[in-house]
LUMLOLUM-680488 format. One line per field, with one value per residue (C-alpha): x, y, z; residue number from 1. Coordinates in pm, 1 decimal, padded with zeros to 6 digits, m for minus. Example, Ala and Ser with C-alpha at 12.3 -4.5 7.8 and 13.67 -1.06 7.14 Angstrom:
<rs>
px	01230.0  01367.0
py	m00450.0  m00106.0
pz	00780.0  00714.0
i	1  2
</rs>
This chain:
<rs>
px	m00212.7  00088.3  00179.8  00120.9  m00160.7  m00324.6  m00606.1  m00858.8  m01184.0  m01524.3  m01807.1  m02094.2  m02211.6  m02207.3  m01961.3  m01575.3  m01300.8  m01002.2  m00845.0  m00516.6  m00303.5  m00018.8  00322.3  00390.1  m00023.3  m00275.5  m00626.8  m00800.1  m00656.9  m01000.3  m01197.9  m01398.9  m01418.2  m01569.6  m01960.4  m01948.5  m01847.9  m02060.8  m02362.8  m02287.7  m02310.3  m01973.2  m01815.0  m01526.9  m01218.5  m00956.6  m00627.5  m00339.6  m00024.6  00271.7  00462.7  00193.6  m00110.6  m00254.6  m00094.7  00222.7  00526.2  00794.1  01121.0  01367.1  01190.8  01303.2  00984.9  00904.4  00616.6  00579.4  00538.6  00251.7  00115.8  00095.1  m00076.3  m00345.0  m00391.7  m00395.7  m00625.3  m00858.1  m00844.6  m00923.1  m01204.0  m01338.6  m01308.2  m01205.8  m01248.5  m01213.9  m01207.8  m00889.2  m00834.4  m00476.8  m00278.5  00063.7  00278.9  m00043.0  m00045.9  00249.3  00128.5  m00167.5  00069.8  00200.2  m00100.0  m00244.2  00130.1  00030.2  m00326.2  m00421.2  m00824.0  m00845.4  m00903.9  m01196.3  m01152.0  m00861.9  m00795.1  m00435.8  m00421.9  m00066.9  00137.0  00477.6  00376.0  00702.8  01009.6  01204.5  00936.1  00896.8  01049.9  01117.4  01122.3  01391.7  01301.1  01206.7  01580.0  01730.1  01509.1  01628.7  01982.4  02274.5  02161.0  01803.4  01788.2  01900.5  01569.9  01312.0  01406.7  01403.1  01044.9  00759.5  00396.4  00505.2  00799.4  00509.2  00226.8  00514.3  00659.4  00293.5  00243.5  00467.2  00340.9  m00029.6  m00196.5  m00566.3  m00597.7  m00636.3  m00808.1  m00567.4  m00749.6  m00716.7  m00333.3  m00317.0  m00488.2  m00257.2  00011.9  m00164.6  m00187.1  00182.2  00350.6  00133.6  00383.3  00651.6  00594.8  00786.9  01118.7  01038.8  01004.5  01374.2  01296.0  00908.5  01140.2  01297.0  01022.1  01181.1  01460.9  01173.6  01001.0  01335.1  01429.9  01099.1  01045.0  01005.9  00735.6  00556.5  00513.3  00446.6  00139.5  m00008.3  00039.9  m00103.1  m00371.2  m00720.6  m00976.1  m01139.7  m00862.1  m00926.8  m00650.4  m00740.9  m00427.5  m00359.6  m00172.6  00001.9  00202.6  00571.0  00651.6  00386.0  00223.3  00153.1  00479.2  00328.0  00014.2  00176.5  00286.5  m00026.9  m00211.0  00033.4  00060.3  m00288.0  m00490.7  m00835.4  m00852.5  m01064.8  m00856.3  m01024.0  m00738.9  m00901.7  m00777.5  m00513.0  m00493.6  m00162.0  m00050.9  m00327.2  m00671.9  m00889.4  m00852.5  m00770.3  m01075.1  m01240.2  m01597.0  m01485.3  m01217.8  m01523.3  m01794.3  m01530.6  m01431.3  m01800.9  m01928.4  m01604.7  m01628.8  m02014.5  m01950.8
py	00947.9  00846.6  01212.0  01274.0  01420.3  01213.2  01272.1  00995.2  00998.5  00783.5  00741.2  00517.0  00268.9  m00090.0  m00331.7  m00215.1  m00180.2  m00001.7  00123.2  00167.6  00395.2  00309.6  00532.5  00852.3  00941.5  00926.3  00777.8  01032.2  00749.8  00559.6  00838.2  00645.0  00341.7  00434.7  00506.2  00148.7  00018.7  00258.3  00150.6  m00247.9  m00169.3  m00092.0  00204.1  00340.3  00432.7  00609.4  00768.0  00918.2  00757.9  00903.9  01115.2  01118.3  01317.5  01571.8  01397.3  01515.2  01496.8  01503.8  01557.1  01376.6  01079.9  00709.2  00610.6  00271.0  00012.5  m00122.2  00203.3  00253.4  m00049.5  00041.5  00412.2  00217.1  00001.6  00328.8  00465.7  00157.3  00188.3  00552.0  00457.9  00210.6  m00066.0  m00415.1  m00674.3  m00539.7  m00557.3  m00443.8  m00337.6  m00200.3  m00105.4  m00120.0  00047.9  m00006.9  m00408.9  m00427.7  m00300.8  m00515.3  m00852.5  m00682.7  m00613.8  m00979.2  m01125.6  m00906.6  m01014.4  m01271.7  m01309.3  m00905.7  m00919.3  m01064.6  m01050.1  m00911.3  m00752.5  m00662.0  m00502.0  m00436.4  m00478.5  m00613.8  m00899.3  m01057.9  m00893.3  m01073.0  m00979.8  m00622.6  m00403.1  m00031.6  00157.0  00368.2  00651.9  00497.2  00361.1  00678.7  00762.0  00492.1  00583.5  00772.3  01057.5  01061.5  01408.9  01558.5  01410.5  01456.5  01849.8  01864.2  01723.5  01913.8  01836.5  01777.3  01521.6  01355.5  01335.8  01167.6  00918.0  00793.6  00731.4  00515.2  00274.1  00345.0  00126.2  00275.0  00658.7  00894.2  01209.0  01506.9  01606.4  01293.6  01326.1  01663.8  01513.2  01278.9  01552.2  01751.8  01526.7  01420.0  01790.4  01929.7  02062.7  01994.5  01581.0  01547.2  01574.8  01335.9  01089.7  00942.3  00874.3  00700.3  00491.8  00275.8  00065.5  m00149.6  m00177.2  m00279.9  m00564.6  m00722.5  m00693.1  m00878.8  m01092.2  m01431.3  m01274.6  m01103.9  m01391.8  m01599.4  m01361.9  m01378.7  m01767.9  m01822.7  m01586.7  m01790.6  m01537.1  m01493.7  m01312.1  m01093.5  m01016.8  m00741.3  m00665.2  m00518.9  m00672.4  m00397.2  m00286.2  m00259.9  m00292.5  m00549.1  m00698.9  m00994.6  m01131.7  m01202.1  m01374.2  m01725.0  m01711.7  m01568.0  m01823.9  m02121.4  m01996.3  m01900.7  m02077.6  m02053.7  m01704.5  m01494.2  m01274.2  m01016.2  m00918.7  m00557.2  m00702.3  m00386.8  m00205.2  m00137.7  m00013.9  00156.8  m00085.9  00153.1  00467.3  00301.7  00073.7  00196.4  00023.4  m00300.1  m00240.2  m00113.3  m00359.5  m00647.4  m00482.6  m00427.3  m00830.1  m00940.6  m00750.1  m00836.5  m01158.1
pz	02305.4  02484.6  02495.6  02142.5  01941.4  01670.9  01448.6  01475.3  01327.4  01391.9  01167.4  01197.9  01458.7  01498.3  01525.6  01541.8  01265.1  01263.4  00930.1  00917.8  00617.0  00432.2  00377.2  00308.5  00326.2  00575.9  00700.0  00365.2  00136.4  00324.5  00259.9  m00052.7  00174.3  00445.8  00359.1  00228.7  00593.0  00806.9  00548.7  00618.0  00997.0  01088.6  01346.3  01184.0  01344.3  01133.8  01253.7  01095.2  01239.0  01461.7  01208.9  00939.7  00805.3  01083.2  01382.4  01549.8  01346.7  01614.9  01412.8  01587.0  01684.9  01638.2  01432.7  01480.9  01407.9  01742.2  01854.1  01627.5  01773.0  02124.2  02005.6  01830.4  02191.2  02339.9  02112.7  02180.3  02571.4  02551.3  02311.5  02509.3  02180.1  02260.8  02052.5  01698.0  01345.9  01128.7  00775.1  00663.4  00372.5  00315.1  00646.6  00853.1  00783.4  00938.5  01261.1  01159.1  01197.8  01563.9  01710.3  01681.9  01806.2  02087.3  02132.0  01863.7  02016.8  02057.1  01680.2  01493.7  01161.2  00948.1  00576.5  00450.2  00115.0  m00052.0  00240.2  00264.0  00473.7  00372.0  00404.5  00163.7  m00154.2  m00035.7  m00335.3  m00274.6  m00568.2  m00674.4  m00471.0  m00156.3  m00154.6  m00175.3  00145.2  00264.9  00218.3  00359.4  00144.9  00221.8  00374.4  00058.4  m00159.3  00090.4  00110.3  m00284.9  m00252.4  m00388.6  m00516.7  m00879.6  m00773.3  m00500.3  m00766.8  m01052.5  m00788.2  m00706.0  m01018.5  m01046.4  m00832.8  m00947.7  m01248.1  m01265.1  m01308.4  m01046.5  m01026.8  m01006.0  m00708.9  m00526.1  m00549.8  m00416.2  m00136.8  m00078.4  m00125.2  00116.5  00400.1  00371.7  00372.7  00654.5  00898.4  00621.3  00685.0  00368.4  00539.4  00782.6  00468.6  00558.7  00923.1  00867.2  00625.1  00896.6  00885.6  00620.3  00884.7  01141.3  00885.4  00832.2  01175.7  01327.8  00972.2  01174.3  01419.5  01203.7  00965.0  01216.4  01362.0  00982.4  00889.1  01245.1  01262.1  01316.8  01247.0  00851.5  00645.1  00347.0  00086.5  m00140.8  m00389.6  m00657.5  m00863.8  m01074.9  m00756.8  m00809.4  m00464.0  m00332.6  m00622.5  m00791.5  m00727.4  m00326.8  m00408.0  m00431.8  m00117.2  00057.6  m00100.1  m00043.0  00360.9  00397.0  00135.8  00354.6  00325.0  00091.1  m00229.8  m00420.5  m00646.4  m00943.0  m01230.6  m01347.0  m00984.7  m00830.0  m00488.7  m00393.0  m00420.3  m00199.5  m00447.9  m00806.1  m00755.5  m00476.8  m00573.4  m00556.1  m00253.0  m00073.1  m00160.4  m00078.6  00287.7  00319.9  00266.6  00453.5  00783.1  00769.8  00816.9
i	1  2  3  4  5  6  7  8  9  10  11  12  13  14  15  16  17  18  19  20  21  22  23  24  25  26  27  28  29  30  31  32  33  34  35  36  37  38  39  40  41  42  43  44  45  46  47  48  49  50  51  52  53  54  55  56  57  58  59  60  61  62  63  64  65  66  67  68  69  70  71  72  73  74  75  76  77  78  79  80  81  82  83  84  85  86  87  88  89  90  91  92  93  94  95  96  97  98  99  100  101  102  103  104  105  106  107  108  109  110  111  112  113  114  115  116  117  118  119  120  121  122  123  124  125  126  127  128  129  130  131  132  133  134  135  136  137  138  139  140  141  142  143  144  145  146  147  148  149  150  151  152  153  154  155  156  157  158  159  160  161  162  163  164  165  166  167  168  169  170  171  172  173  174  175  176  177  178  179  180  181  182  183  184  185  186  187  188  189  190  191  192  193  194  195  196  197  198  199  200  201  202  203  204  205  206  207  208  209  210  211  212  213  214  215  216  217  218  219  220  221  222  223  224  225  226  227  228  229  230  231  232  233  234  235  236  237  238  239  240  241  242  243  244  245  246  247  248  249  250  251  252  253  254  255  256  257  258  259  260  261  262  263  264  265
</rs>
């Protein structure tokens, strides 16, 4: 896709949604989700980004999020999808907010969970500023499994299965992806950078709009809600009571079910 190789997935049949994945993981962290879509008469596309999962990881690469944007047009004109449905999580909503700047009729329906939709509420956590740093090289070498699984944690609420986490491990550290932690990073630069269009795209959005949060995030968490629902209080919130960044694997029954009904129309 635009000279690079990215995984992308389809299941099902039916009408069109695109998931998109959060940072540092990949399109697995929808792996519980998407039966549930597939069953409510959805076709499924999944993709790890530029620089995540099992897509290329060119090393030194400006990442950016408009550049993720025009992959996923790509990805539709190869695939032959126009008008579409999109669900994303953290990184992935904000390509979510470009790609309806871009194209606000191209897409149908849209649900954002734990994204920093707002630039000025997103907070990193300790160690995402330190990627973010001057010295970011030096901690993204040093990371292993052990220091992944304990700096998830942090921003989980529910439990997770071990298993799930090594998952998540996995798909980050193929090809060594850790190390590329520092560069993904500059998306914070990006969200601050293109704040007033990005908020725009979202508070002017017309389709049906799903929040699902969770509330327990430390980065994106209950402290946003009053704002989504002052800006956009039309749309639809399904907020798992003790659930924190990650709504799709610490609840994934009611993330699913909620995704399912909404994109269903």
């Amino acid at each position: 896709m635009n000279g690079y190789r990215l995984f992308v997935r389809q299941d099902g049949a039916g009408r069109p949604v695109t998931l998109l994945h959060g940072f540092p993981t990949s399109s697995h962290d929808w792996a519980l989700t998407v039966p549930a879509l597939v069953a409510a008469g959805c076709r499924v596309t999944t993709l790890d980004m530029l620089g995540f999962g099992q897509s290329d990881k060119p090393r030194r690469h400006r990442y950016s999020l408009h550049e993720q944007a025009d992959l996923v047009e790509a990805l539709w004109k190869s695939l032959g999808i126009g008008k579409n449905m999109l669900v994303a999580h953290d990184y992935g909503a904000s390509v979510a907010q470009e790609l309806p700047a871009r194209d606000p009729d191209r897409i149908t329906r849209t649900a954002l969970l734990n994204g920093g939709l707002h630039a000025d509420l997103h907070r990193p956590v300790l160690l995402q500023r330190l990627l973010h740093s001057r010295i970011g090289p030096l901690p993204a070498r040093l990371t292993d499994e052990k220091r992944f699984v304990a700096g998830l944690r942090g921003v989980l609420s529910r439990p997770v299965p071990d298993e799930v986490l090594h998952d998540m491990w996995t798909s980050v550290a193929h090809e060594d992806g850790q190390r590329l932690t520092p560069r993904l990073l500059r998306y914070i630069d990006d969200r601050r950078t293109h704040s007033d269009r990005w908020v725009t795209s979202l508070e002017q959005y017309e389709g049906p709009l799903l929040f699902v949060w969770g509330p327990d995030d430390p980065v994106n968490g209950a402290h946003v809600l009053p704002r989504l629902h002052e800006r956009r209080p039309h749309a639809t919130f399904t907020v798992p009571p003790g659930t924190g960044h990650y709504p799709q694997i610490e609840a994934p029954k009611e993330t699913a079910e909620a995704l399912a009904a909404f994109l269903a129309g």
